[in-house]
C-alpha positions as CSV (number, residue, x, y, z in Angstrom):
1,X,13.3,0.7,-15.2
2,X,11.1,2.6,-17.3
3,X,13.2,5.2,-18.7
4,X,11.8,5.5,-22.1
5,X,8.2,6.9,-21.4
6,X,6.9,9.6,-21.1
7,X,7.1,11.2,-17.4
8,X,3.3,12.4,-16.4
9,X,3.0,14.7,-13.7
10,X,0.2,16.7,-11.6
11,X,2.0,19.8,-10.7
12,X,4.5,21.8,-12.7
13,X,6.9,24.9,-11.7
14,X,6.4,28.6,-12.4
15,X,7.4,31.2,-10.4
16,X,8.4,29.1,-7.8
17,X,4.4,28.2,-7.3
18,X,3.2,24.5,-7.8
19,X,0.4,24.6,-10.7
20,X,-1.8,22.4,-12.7
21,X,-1.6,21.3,-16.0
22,X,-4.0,23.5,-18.2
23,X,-4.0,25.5,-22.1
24,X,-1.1,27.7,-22.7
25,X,0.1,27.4,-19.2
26,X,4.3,26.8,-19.3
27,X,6.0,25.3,-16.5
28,X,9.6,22.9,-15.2
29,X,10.0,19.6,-13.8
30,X,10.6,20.2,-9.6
31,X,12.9,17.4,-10.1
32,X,15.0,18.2,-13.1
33,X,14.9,21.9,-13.7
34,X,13.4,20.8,-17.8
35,X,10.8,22.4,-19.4
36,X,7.6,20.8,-19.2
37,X,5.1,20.8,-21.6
38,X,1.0,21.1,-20.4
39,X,-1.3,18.3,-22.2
40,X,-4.9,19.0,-21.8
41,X,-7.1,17.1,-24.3
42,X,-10.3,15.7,-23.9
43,X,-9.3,12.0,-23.2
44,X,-6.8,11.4,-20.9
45,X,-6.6,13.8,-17.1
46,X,-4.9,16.8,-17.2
47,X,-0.9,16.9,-16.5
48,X,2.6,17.7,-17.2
49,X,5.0,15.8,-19.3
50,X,8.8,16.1,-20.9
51,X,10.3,13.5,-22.4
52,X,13.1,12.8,-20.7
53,X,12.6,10.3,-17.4
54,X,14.9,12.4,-15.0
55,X,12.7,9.7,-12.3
56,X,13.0,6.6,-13.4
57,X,10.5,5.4,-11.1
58,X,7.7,7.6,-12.0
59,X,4.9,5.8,-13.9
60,X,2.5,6.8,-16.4
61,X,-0.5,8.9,-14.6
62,X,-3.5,6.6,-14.3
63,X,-7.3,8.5,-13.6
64,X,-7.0,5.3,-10.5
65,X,-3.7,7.4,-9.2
66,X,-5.2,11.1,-9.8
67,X,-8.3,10.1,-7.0
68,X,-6.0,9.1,-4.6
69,X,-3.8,11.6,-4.7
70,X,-6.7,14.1,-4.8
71,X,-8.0,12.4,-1.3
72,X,-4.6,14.3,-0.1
73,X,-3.7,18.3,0.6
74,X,-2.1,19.7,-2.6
75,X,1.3,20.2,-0.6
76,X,1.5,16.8,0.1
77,X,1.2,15.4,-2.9
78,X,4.4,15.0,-5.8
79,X,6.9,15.5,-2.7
80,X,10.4,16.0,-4.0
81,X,12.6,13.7,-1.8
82,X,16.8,13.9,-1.6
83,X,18.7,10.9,-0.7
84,X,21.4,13.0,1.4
85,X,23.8,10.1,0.8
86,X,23.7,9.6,-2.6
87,X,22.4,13.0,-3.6
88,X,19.6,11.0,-5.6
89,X,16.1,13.0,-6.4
90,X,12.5,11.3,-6.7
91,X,9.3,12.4,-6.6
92,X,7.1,10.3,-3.8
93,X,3.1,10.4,-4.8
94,X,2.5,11.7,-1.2
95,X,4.1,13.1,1.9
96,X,2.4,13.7,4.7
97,X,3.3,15.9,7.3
98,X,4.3,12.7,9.5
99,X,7.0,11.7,7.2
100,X,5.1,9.1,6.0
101,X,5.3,8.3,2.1
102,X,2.6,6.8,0.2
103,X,3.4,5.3,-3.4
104,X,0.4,4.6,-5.8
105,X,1.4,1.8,-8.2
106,X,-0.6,0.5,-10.7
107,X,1.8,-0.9,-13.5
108,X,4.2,-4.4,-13.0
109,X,7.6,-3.3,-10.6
110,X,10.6,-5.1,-10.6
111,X,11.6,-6.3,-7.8
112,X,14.9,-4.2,-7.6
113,X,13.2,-1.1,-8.0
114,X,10.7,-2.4,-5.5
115,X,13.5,-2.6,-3.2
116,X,15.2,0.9,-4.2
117,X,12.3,2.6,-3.2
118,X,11.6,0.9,0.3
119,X,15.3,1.8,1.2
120,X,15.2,5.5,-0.7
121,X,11.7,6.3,1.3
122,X,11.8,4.0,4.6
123,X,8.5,4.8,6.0
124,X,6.6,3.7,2.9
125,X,3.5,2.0,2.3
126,X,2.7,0.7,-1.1
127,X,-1.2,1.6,-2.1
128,X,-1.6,-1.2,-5.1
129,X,-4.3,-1.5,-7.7
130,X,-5.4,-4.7,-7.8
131,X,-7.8,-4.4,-10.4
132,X,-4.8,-3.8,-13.3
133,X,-4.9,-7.9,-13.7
134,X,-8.5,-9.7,-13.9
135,X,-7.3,-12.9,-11.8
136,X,-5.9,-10.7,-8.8
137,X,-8.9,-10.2,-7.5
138,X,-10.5,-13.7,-8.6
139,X,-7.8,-15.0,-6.2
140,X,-8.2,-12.9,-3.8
141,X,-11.9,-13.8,-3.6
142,X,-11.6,-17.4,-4.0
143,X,-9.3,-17.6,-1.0
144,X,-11.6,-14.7,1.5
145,X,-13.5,-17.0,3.2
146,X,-9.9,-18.8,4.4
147,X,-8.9,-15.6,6.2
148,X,-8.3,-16.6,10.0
149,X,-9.9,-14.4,12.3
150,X,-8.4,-13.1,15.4
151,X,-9.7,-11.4,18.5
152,X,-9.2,-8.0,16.7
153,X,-12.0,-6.8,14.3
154,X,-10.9,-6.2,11.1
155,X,-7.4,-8.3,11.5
156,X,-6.8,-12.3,10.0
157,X,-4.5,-14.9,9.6
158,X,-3.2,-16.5,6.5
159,X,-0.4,-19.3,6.2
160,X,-0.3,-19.1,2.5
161,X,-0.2,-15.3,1.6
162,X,1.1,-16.8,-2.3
163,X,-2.2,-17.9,-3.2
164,X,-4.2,-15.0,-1.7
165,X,-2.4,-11.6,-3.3
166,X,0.2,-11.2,-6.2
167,X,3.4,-12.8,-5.3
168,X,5.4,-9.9,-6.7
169,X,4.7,-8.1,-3.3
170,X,5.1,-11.1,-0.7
171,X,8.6,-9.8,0.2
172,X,7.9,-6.4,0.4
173,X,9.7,-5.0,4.0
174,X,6.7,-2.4,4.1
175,X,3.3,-2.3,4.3
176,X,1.4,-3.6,1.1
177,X,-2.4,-2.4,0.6
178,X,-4.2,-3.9,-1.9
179,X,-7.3,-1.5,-3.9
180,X,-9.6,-4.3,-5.5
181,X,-12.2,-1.5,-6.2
182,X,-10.1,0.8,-8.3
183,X,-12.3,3.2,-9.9
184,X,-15.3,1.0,-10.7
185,X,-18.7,0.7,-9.0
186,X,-19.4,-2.4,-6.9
187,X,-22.2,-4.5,-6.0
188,X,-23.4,-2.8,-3.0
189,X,-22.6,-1.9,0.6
190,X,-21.1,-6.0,1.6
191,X,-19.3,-6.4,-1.5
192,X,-15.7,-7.1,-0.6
193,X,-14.4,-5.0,-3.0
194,X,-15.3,-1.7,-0.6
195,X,-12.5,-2.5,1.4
196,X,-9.0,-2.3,1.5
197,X,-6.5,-5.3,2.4
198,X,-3.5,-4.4,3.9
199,X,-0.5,-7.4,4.0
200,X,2.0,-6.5,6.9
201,X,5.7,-7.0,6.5
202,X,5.5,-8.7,10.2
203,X,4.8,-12.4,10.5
204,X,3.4,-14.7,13.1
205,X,5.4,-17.7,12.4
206,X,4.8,-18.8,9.3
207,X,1.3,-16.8,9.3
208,X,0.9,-13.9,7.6
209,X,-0.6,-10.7,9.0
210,X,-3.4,-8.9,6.7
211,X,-6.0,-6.0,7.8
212,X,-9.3,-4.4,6.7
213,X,-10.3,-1.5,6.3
214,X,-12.2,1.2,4.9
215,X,-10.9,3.8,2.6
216,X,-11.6,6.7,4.9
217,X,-9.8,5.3,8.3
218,X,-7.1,4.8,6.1
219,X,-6.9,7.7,4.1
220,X,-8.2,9.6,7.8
221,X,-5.1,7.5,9.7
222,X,-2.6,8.6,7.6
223,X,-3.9,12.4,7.2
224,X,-3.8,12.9,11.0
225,X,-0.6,11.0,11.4
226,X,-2.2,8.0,13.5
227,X,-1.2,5.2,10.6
228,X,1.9,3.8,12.3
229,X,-0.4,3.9,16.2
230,X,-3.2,2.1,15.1
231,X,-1.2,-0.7,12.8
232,X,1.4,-1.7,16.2
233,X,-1.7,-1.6,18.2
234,X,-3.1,-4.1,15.8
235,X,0.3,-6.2,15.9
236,X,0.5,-6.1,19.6
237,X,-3.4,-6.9,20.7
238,X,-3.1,-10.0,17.9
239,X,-4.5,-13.6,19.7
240,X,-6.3,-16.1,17.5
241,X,-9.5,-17.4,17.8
242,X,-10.4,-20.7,17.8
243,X,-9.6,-21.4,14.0
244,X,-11.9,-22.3,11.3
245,X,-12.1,-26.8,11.7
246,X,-9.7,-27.0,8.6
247,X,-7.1,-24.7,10.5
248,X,-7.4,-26.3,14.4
249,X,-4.5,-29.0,13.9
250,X,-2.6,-25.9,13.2
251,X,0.2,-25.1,15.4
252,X,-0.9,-21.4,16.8
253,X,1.2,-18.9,16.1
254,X,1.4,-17.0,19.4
255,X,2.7,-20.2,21.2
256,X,5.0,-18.4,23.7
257,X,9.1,-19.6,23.4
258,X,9.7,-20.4,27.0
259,X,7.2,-23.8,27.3
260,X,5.3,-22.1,29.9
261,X,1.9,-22.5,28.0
262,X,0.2,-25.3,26.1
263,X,-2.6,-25.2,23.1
264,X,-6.2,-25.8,24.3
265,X,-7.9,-27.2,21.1
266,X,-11.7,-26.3,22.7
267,X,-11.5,-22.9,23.9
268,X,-8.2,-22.1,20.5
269,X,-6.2,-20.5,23.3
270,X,-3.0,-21.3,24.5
271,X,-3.1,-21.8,28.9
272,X,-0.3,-21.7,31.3
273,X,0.8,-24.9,32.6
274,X,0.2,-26.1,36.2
275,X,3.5,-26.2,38.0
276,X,3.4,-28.3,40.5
């Protein structure tokens, strides 16, 4: 837990309106009711922040974590969430009007916490910035090329997720999507970086699930509420191509349960026995 920093916010309290941070501007934490002090100097973004952690799972504002949030409407963003249960308050990044929560994380989670937060918010995805460590992304890159492809654009295969993405988010039990751009310039329009790599909580067997995409149909997806449509569709229209030659001794993991089909190593599709 980080309960010994100081809390950063976006949006402060006064008068019951939601407000920026700016000079001589006074406002309270929506979560704890404190007095929050504006800090507007010429270094760091604008924003909010008391001393005391009354969230303890709010992180230190990044400039990576202000431009997402901006790509969201100001009401969705620095939700105030109630565990009705526990009567436990957190702040989610973003809520859209779907009920969908979107947490931007930049800085190392423990795994508890990790876990806290998929059970506090349920219909989370994690939005994570994988250029905080050098070596995420040189991984990431070093294993591209061993993606799988499938017979859905923009959707692969993996069977060894560890040594593709940082295992801290392997066991996640929500959708992880991995930022390798961050808030730097790339190399140009096919630079891989552009895109962002989603790792599904579903497996295929002992193959992982991971999709592409561009920043807007995911930031568009989640605005119009279409996110959870367009991810099952993905799930459900999933059949793998013929395999790359060091992946066609692979078992295939859409081999149906019943024994009604066997694996055609030239076409990479599984065919319905004869029965005679």
């Amino acid at each position: 837990m980080r309960t010994n920093q100081q809390k950063e916010m976006k949006y402060a309290l006064n008068n019951g309106a939601r407000i920026e941070a700016s000079k001589g501007t006074r406002g309270t934490c929506p979560c704890c009711g404190s007095e929050l002090i504006a800090r507007c100097g010429d270094i760091k973004i604008h924003h909010w922040a008391h001393k005391s952690s009354c969230d303890p799972w709010w992180e230190t504002e990044t400039e990576w974590h202000r431009l997402w949030k901006n790509r969201y409407p100001p009401k969705w963003q620095e939700f105030l969430t109630l565990d009705e249960e526990t009567g436990e308050r957190h702040i989610a990044d973003v809520k859209t009007e779907a009920d969908l929560i979107i947490e931007f994380q930049h800085s190392a989670i423990d795994p508890q916490e990790r876990l806290q937060r998929e059970r506090h918010y349920k219909n989370l995805i994690w939005v994570v910035d994988g250029t905080r460590l050098k070596r995420d992304f040189k991984r990431f890159s070093n294993q591209y090329n061993e993606l799988i492809k499938t017979n859905k654009p923009g959707i692969f295969l993996i069977d060894h997720d560890e040594g593709i993405f940082n295992k801290s988010w392997l066991t996640s039990s929500v959708p992880v999507i991995f930022d390798f751009k961050g808030i730097n310039p790339t190399d140009g329009d096919h630079d891989i970086r552009n895109s962002l790599y989603c790792l599904l909580q579903i497996k295929l067997g002992r193959y992982s699930i991971i999709a592409e995409f561009s920043r807007e149909a995911f930031i568009k997806s989640t605005i119009n509420g279409t996110w959870s449509i367009h991810i099952q569709n993905f799930i459900n229209a999933i059949s793998p191509k013929k395999a790359p030659d060091s992946h066609q001794n692979q078992t295939n993991p859409t081999k149906p349960k019943d024994g009604s089909h066997f694996f055609d190593p030239k076409s990479g599709k599984w065919k319905r026995r004869t029965r005679w």
